[in-house]
ROSE-4610 file (N, C-alpha, C; in Angstrom, 1 decimal, always signed):
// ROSE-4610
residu = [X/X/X/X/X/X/X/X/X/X/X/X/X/X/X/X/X/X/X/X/X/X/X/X/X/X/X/X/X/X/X/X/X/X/X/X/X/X/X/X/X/X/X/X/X/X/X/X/X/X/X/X/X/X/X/X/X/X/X/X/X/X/X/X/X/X/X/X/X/X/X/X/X/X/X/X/X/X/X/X/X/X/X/X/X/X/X/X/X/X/X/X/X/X/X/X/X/X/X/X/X/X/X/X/X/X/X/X/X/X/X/X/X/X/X/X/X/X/X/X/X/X/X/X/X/X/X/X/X/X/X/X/X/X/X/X/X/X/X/X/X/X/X/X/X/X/X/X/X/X/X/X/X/X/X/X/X/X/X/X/X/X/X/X/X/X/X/X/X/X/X/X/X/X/X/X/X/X/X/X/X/X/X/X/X/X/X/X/X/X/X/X/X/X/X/X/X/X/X/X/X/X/X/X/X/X/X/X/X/X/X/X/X/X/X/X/X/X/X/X/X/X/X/X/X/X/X/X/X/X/X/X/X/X/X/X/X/X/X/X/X/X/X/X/X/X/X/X/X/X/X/X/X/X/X/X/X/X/X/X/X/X/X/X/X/X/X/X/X/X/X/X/X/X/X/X/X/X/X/X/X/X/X/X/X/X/X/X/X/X/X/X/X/X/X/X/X/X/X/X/X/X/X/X/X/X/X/X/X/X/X/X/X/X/X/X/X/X/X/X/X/X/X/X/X/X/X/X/X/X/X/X/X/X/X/X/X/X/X/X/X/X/X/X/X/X/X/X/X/X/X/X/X/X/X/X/X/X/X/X/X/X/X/X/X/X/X/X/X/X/X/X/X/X/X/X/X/X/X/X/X/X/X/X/X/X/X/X/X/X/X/X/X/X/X/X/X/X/X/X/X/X/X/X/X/X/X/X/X/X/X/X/X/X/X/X/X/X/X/X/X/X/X/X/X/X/X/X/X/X/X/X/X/X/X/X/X/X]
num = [1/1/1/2/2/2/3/3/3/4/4/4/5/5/5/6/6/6/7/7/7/8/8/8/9/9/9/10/10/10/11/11/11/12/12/12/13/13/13/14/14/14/15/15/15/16/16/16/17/17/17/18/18/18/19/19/19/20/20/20/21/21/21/22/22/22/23/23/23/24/24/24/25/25/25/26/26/26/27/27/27/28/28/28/29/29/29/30/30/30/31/31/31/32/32/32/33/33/33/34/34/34/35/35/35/36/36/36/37/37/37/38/38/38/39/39/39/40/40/40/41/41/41/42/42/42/43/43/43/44/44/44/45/45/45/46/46/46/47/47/47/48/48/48/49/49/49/50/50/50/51/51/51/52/52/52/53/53/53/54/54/54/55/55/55/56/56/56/57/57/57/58/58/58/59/59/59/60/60/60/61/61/61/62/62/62/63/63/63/64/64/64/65/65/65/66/66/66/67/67/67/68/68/68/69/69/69/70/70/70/71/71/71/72/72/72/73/73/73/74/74/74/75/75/75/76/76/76/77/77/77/78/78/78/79/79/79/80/80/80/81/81/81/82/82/82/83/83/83/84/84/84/85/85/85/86/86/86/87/87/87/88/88/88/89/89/89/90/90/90/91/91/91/92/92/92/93/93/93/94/94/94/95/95/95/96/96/96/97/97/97/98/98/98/99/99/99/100/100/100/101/101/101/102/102/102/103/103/103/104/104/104/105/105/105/106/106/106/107/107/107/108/108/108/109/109/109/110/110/110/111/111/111/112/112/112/113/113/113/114/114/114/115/115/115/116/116/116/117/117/117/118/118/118/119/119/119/120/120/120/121/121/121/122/122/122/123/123/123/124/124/124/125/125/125/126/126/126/127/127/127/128/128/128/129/129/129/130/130/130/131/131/131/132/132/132/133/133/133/134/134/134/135/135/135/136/136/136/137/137/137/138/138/138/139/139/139/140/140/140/141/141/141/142/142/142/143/143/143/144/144/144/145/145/145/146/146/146]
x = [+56.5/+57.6/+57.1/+58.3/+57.6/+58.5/+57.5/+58.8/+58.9/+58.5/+59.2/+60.7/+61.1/+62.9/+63.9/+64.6/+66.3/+65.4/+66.2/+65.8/+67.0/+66.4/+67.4/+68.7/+69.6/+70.9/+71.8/+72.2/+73.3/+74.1/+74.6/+75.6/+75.0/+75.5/+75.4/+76.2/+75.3/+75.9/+76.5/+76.1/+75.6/+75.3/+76.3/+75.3/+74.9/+73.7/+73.3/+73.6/+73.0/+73.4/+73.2/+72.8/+72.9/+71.6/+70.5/+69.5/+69.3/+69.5/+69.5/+70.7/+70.2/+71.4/+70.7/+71.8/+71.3/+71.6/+71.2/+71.5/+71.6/+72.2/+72.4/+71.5/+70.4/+69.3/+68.0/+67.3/+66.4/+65.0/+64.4/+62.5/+63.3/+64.2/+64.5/+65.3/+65.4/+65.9/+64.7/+63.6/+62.3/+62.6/+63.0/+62.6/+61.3/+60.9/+59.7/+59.8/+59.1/+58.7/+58.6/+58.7/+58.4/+59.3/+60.0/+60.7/+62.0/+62.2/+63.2/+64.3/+65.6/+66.5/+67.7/+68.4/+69.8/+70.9/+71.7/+73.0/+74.1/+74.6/+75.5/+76.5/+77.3/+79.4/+79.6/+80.2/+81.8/+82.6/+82.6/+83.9/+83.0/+82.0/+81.8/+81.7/+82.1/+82.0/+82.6/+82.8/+84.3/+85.1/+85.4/+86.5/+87.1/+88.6/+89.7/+90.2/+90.4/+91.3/+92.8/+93.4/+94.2/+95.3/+95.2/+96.5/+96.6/+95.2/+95.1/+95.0/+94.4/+93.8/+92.8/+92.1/+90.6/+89.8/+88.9/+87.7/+86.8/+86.0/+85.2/+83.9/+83.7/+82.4/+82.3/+81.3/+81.1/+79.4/+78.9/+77.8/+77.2/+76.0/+75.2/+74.4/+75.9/+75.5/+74.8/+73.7/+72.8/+73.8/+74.3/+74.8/+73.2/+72.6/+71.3/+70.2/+68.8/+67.7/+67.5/+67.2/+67.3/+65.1/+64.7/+63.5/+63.8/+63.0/+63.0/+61.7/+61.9/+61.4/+60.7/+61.9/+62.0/+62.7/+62.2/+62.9/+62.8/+63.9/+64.8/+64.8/+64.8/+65.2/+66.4/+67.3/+68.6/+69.0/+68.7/+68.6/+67.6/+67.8/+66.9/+67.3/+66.5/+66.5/+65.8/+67.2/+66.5/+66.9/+65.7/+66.0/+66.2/+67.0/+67.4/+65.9/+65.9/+64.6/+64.2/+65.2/+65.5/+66.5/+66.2/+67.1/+67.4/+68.5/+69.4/+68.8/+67.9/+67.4/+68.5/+68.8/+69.4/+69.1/+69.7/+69.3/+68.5/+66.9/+66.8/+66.5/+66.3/+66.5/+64.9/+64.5/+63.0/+62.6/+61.6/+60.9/+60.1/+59.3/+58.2/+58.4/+58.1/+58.0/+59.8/+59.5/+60.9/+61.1/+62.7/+63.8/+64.4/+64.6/+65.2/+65.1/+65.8/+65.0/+64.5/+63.9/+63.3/+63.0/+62.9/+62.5/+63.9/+65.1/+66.1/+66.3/+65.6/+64.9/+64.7/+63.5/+62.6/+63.4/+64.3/+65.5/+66.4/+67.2/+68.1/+67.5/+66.4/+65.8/+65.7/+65.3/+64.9/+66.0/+67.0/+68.5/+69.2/+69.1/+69.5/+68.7/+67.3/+66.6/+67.4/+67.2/+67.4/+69.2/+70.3/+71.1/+71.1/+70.3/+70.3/+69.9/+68.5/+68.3/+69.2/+70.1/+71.0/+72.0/+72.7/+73.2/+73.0/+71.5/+71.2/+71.0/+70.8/+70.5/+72.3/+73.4/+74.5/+75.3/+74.9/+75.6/+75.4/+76.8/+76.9/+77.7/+77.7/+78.2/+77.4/+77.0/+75.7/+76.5/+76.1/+76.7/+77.3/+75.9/+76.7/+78.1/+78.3/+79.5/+79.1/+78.3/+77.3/+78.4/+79.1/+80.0/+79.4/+80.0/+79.7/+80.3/+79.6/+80.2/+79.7/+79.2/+78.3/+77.5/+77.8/+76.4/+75.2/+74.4/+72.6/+71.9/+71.0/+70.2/+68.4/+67.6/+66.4/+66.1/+64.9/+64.8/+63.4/+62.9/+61.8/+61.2/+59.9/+59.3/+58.2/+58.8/+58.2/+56.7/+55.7/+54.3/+54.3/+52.8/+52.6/+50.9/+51.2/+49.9/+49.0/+47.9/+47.1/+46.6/+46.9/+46.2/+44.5/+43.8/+42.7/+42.2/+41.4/+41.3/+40.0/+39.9/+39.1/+38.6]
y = [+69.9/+70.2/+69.8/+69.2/+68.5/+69.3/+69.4/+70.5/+69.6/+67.8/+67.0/+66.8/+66.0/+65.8/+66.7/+66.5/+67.6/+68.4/+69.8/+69.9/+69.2/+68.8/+68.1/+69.2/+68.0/+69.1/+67.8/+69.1/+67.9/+68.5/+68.8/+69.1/+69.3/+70.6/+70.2/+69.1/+68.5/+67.3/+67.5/+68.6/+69.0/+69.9/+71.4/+72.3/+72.1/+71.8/+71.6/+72.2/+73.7/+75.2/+76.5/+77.2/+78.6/+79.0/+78.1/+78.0/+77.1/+75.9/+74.4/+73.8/+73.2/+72.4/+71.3/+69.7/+68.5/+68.8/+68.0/+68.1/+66.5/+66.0/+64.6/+64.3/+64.7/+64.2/+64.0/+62.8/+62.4/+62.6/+61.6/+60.9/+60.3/+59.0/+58.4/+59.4/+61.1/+61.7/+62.6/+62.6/+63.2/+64.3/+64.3/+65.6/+65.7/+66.6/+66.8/+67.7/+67.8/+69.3/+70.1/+71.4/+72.4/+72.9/+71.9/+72.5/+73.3/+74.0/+75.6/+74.8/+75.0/+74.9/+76.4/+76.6/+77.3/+76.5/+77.0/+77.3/+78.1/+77.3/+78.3/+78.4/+79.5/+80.1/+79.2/+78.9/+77.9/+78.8/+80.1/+81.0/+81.5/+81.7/+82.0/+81.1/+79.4/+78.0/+77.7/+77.3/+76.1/+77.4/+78.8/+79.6/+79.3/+79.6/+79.2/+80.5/+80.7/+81.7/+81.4/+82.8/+82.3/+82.5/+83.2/+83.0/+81.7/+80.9/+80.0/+78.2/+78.8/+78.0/+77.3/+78.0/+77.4/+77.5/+76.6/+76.7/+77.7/+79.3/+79.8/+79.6/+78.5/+78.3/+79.0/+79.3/+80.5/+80.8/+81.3/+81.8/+81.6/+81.2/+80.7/+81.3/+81.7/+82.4/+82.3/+82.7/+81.8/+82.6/+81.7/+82.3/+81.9/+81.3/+80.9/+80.5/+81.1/+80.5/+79.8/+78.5/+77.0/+76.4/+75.9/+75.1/+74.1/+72.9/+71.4/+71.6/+71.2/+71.0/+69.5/+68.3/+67.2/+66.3/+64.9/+64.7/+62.7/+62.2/+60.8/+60.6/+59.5/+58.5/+59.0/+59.2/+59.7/+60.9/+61.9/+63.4/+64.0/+65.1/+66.2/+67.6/+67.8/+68.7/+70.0/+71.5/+72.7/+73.6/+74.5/+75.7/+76.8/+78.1/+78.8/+80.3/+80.4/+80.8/+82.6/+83.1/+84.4/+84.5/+84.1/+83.9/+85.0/+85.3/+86.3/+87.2/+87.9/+88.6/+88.9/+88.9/+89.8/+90.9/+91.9/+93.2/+92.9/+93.7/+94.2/+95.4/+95.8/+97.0/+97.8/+98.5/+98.5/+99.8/+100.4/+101.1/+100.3/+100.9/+100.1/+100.7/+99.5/+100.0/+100.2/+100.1/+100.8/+101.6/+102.2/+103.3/+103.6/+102.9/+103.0/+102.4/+102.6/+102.3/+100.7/+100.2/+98.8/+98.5/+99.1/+98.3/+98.1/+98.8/+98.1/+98.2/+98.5/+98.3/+96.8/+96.7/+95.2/+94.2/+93.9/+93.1/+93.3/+93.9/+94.1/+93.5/+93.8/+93.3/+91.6/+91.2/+89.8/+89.1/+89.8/+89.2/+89.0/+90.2/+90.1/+88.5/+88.8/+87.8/+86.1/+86.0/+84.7/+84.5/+85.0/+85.4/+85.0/+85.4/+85.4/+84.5/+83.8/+82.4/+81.2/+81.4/+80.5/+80.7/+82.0/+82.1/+82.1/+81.7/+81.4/+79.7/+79.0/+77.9/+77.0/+77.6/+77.2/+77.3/+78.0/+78.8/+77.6/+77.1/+76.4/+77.1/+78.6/+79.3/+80.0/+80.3/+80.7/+82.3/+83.4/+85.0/+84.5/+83.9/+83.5/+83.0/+82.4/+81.6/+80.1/+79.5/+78.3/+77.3/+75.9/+75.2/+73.5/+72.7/+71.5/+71.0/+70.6/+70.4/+71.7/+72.7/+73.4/+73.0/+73.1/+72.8/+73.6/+72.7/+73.0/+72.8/+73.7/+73.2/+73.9/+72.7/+73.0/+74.3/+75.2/+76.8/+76.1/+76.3/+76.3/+77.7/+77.7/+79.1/+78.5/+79.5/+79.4/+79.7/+78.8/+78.7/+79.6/+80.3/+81.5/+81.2/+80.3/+79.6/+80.9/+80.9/+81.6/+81.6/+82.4/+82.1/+82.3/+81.6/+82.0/+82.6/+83.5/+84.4/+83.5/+83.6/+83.0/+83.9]
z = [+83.5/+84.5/+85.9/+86.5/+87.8/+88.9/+89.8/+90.9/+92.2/+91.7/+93.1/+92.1/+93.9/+93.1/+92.7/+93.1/+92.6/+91.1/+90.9/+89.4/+88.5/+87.4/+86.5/+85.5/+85.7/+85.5/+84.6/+83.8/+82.4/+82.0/+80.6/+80.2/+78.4/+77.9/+76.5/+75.8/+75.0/+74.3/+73.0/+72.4/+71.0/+70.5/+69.9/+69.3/+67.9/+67.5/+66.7/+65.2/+65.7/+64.5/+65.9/+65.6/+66.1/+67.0/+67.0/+67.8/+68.5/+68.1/+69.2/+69.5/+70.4/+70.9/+71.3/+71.5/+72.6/+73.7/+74.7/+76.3/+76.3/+77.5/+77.7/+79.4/+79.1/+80.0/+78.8/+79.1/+78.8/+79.1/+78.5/+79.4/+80.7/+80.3/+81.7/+82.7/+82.7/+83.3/+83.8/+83.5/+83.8/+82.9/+81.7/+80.7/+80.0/+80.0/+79.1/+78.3/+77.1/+76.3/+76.8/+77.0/+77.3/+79.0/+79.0/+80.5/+80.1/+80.8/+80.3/+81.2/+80.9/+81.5/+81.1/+81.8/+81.7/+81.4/+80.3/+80.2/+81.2/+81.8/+82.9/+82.4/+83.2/+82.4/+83.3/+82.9/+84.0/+84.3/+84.3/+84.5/+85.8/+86.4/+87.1/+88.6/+88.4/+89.2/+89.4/+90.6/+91.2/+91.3/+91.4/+92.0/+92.7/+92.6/+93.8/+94.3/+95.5/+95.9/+95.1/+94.5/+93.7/+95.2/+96.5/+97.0/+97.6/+98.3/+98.8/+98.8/+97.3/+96.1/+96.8/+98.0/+98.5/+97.8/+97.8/+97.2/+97.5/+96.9/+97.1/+96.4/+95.9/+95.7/+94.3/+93.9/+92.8/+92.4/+91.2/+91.0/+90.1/+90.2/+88.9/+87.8/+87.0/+86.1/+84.5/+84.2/+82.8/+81.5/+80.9/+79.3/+78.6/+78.5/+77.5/+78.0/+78.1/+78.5/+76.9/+77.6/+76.5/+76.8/+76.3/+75.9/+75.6/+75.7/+75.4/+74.5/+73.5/+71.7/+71.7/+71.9/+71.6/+73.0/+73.0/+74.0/+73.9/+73.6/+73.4/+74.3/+74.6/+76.2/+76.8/+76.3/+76.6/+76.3/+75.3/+75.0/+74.9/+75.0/+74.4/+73.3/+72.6/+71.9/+72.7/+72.6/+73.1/+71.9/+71.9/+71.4/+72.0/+71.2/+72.0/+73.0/+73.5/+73.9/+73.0/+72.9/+72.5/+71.4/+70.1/+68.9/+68.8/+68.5/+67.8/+66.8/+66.2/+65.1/+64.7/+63.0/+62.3/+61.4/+61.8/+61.3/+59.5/+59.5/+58.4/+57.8/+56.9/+56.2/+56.3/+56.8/+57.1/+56.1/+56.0/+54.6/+53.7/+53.3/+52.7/+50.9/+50.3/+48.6/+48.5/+47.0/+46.1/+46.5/+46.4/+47.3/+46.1/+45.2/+44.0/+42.6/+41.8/+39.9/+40.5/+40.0/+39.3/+40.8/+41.6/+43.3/+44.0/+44.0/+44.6/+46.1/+46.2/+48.5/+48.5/+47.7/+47.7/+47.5/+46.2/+46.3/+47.0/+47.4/+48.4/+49.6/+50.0/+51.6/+51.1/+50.0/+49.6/+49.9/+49.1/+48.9/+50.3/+51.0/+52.7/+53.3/+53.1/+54.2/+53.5/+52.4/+51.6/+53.0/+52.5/+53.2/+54.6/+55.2/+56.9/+57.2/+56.4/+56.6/+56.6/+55.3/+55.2/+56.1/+56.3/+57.9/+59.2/+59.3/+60.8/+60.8/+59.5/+59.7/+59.5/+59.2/+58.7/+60.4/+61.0/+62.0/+63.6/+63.9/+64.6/+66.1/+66.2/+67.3/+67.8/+68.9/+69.8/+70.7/+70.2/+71.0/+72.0/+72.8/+74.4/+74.5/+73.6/+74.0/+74.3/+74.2/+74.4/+73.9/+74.7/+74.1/+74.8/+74.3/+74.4/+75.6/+76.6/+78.1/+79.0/+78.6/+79.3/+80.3/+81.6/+82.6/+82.0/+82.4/+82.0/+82.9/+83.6/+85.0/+84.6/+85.0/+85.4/+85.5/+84.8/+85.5/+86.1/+87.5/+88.3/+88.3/+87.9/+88.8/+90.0/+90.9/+92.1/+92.2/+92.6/+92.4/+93.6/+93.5/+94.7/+95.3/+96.1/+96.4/+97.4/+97.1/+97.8/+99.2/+100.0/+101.4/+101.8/+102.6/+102.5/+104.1/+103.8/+105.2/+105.9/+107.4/+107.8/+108.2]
């Protein structure tokens, strides 16, 4: 991550399943691995006064802290930073005849996997055309006493 230059800003391209998405910034956009970007609401941007219909601006609000995984000349691949867990059944050993805790928990997870890898809708509300912007953290350089 580089903190010369505007931070870089796109658009989702792509939701992939329920953890990643594309973005339509690249390498030739200065993307790299590991740079975090946001998912913003659009419901919170470009506000109009509704008696005036002036423009008040609006607020930059994150639906998804996103990560860069992978990155194409022209896209990138993010995952989602904080995946969704789905609930499991917790207790240790058989609960009932023949182990039926142990299967039931098996049978759930088999389940969830196939449902989180099938799953193309993100809680947030995460949609295609989403603004996406650069997250910077601010370096805290040291002073030195003379």
């Amino acid at each position: 991550m580089s903190d010369e230059g505007p931070p870089v800003q796109g658009k989702v391209a792509r939701i992939v399943d329920g953890n990643e998405l594309l973005i339509n910034k690249g390498m030739r956009d200065g993307v790299k691995v590991g740079m975090r970007f946001a998912v913003l609401d659009d419901k919170t941007m470009n506000v109009k006064d509704p008696d005036t219909g002036e423009d008040l601006g609006g607020i930059l609000r994150e639906k998804a802290p996103i990560t860069i995984v992978s990155v194409a000349e022209r896209v990138s691949l993010a995952r989602r930073d904080n995946p969704t867990a789905l609930p499991r059944i917790s207790g240790e050993g058989p609960t009932g005849p023949r182990g039926y805790q142990s299967s039931l928990q098996s049978d759930l997870s088999r389940i969830a996997e196939t449902t989180r890898s099938q799953r193309t809708d993100w809680p947030e509300g995460v949609q295609v055309g989403n603004f996406v912007a650069e997250k910077r953290v601010a370096s805290i350089r040291g002073k030195s006493s003379s």
